[in-house]
Residue frames as qw, qx, qy, qz and C-alpha x, y, z in Angstrom:
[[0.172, -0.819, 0.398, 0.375, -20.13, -2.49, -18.90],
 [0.736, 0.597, -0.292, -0.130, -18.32, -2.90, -22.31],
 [0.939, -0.257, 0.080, 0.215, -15.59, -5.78, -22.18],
 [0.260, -0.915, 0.260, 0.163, -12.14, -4.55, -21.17],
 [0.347, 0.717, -0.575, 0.190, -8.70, -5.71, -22.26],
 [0.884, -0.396, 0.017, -0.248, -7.55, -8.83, -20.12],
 [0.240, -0.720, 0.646, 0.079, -4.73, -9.81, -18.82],
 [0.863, 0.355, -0.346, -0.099, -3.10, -12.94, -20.51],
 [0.823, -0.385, 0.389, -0.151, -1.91, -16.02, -18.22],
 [0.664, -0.531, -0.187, 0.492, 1.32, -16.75, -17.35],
 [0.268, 0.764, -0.013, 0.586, 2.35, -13.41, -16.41],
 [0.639, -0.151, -0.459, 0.599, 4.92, -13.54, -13.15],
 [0.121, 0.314, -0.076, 0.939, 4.81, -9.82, -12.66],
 [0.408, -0.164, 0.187, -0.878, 1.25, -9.14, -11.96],
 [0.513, -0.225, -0.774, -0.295, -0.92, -12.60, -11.61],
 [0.302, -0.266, -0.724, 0.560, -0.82, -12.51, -7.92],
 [0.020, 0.267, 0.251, -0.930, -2.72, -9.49, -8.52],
 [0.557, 0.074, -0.108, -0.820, -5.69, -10.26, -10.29],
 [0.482, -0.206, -0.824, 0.214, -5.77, -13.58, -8.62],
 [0.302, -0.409, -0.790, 0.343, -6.81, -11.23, -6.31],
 [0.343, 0.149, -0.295, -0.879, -9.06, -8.95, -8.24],
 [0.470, 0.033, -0.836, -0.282, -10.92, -12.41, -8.46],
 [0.566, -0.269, -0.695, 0.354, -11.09, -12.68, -5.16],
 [0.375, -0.829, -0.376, -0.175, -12.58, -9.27, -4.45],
 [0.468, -0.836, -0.066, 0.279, -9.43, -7.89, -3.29],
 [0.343, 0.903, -0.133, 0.221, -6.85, -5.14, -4.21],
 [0.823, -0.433, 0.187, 0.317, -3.36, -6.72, -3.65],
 [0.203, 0.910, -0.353, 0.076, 0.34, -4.88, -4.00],
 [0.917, 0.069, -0.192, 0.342, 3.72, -6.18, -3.09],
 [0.285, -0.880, 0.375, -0.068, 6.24, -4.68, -0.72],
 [0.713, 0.472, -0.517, 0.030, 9.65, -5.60, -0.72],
 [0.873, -0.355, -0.327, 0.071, 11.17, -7.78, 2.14],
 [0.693, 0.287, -0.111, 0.653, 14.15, -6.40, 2.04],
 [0.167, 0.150, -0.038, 0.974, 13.93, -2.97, 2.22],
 [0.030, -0.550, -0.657, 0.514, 10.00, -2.66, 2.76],
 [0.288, 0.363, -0.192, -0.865, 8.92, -0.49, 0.10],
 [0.617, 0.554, 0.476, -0.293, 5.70, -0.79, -1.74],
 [0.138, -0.339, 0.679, 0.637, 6.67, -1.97, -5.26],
 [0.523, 0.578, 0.543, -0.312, 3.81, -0.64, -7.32],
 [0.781, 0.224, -0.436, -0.388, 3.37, -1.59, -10.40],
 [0.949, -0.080, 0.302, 0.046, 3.75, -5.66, -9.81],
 [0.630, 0.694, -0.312, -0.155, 7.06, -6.54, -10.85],
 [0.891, 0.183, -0.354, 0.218, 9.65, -9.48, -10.24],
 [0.535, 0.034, -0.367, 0.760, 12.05, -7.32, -8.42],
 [0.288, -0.806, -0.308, 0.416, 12.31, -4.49, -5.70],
 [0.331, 0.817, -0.021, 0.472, 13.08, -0.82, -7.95],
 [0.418, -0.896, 0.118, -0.094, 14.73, 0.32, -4.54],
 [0.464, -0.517, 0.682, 0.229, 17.36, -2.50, -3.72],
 [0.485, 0.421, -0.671, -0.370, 16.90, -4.92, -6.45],
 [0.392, -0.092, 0.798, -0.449, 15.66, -7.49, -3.77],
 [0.494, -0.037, -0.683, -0.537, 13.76, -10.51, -5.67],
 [0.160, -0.336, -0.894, 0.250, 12.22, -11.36, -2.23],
 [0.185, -0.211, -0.020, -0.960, 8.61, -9.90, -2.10],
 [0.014, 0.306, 0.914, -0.267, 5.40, -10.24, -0.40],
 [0.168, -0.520, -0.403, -0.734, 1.91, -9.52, -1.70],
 [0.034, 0.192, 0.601, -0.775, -0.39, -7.44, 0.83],
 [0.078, -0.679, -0.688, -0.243, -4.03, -6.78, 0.59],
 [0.133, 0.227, 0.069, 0.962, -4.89, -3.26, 0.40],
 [0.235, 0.615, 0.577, -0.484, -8.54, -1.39, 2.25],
 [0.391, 0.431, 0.708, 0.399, -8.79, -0.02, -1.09],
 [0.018, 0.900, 0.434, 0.032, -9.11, 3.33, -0.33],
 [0.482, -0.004, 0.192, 0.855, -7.07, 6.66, -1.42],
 [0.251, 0.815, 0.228, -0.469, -7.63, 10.23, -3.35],
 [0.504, 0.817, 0.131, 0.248, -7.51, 11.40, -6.69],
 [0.599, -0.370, 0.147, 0.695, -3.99, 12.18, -7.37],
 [0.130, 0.362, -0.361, -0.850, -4.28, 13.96, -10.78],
 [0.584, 0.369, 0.723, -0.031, -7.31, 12.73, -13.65],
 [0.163, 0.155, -0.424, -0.877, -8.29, 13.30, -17.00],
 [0.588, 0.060, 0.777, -0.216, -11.26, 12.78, -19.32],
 [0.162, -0.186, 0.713, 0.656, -11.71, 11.27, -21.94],
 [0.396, 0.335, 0.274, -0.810, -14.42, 12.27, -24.40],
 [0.786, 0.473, -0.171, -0.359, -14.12, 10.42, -27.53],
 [0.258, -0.536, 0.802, 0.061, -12.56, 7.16, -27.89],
 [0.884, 0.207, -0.198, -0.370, -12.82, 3.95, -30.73],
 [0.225, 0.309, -0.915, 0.127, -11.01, 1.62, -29.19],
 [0.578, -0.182, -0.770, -0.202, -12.95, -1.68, -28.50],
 [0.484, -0.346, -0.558, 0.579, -14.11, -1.97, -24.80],
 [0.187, -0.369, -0.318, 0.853, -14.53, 1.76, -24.17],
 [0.120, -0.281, -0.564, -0.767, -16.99, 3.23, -27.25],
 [0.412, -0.681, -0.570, -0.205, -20.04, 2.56, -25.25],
 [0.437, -0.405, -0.499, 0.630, -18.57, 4.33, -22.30],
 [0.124, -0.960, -0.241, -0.069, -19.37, 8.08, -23.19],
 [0.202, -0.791, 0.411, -0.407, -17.20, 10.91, -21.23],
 [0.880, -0.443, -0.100, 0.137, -14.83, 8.85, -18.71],
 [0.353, -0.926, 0.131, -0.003, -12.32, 9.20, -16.42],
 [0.852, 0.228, -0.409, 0.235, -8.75, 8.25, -16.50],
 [0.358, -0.820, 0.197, -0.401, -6.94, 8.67, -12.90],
 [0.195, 0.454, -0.609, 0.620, -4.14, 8.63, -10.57],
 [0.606, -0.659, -0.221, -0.386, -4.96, 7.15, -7.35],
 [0.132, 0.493, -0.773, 0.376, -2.72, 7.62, -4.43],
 [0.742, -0.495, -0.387, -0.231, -4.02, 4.93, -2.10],
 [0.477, -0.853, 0.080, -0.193, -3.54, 5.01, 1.56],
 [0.938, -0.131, 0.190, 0.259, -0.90, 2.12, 1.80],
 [0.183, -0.747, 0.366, 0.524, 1.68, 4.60, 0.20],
 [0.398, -0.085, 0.674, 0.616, 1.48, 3.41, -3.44],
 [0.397, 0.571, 0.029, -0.718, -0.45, 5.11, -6.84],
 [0.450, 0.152, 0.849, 0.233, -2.38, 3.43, -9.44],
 [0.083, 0.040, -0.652, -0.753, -3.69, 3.89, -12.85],
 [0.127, 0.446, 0.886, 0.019, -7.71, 3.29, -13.10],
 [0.196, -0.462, -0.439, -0.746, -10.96, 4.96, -13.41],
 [0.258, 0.148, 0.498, -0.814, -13.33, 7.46, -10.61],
 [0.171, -0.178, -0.876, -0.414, -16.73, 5.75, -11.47],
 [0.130, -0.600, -0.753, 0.237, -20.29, 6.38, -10.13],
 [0.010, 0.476, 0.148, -0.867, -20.29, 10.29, -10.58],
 [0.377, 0.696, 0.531, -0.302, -22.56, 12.01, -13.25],
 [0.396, 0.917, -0.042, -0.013, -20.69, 14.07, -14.96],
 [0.852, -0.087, 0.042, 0.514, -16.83, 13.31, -15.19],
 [0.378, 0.530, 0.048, 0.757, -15.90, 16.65, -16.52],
 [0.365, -0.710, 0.059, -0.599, -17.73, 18.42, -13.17],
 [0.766, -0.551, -0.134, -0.302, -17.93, 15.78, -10.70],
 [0.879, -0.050, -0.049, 0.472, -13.97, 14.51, -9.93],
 [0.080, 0.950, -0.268, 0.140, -11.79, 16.86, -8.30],
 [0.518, 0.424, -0.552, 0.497, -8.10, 16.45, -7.15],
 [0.176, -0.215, 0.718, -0.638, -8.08, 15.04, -3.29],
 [0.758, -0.273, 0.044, -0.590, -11.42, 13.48, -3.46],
 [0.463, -0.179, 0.863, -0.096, -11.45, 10.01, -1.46],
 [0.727, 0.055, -0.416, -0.543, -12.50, 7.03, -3.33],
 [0.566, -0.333, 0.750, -0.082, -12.68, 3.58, -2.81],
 [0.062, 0.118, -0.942, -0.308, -12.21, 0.11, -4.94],
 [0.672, 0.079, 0.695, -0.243, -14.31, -1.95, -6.28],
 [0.304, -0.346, 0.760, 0.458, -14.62, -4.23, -9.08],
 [0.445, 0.464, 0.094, -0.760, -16.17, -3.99, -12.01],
 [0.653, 0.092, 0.740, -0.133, -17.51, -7.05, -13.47],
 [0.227, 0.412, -0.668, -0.577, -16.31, -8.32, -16.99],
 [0.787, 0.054, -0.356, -0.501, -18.17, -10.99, -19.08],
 [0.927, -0.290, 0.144, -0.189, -18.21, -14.38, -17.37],
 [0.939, 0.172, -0.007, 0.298, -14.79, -16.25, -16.71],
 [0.301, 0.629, -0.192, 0.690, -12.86, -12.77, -17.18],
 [0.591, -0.252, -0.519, 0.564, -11.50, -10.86, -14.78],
 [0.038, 0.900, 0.433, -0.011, -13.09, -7.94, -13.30],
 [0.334, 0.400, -0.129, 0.844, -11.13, -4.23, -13.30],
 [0.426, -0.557, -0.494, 0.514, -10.78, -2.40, -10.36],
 [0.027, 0.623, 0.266, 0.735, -12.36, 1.04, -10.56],
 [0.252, -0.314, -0.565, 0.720, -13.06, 3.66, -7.78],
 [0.028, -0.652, -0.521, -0.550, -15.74, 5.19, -6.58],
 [0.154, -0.560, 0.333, -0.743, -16.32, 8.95, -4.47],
 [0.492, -0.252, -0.786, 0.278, -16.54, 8.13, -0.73]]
């Protein structure tokens, strides 16, 4: 896989999360306060404004919320890819992320709206951090 875009260290918001991307696991942040899943990573709680949060570890597994794909694209990192997906994923844990449906043959046929996927991480050049990508279950 073509190297991706990487995240750039120190970044309060979202490190805790690909600290544990690193670690093979797909972590979110709920707020103490109030208990709502505050997805994207971000310093505070959108609900109350609560700056007390705690990260959880996710099972990684959801459905296709909405997707596109993309067919042509020169931006570094993604040329070699072909046809690919870009997608919504609601995941079970009650929060919806940005990524890619991976493993399927055809993107334009194979990816419908509801299908299950699950995480997993897709290995970047040594040292980097991988990107979490889903694949049908």
């Amino acid at each position: 896989m073509p190297k991706r875009p990487q995240p750039r260290f120190p970044e309060p918001n979202s490190q805790p999360f690909w600290e544990g991307v690193r670690e093979g696991e797909l972590r979110y942040p709920t707020c103490d306060a109030c208990s709502e899943v505050v997805f994207y990573p971000r310093l505070h709680c959108p609900f109350c404004g609560s700056r007390e949060l705690s990260w959880k570890v996710s099972r990684g597994e959801g459905s296709v919320y909405t997707y596109s794909v993309v067919r042509q694209n020169r931006m570094p990192g993604f040329i070699e890819l072909g046809a690919y997906s870009v997608a919504y994923i609601d995941l079970d844990e009650g929060f919806r992320m940005l990524s890619s449906v991976v493993g399927v043959d055809d993107p334009t046929r194979d990816i419908h709206i509801g299908q299950r996927v699950k995480v997993e991480f897709e290995p970047q050049e040594e040292g980097d951090y991988p990107i979490p990508v889903f694949r049908p279950i």
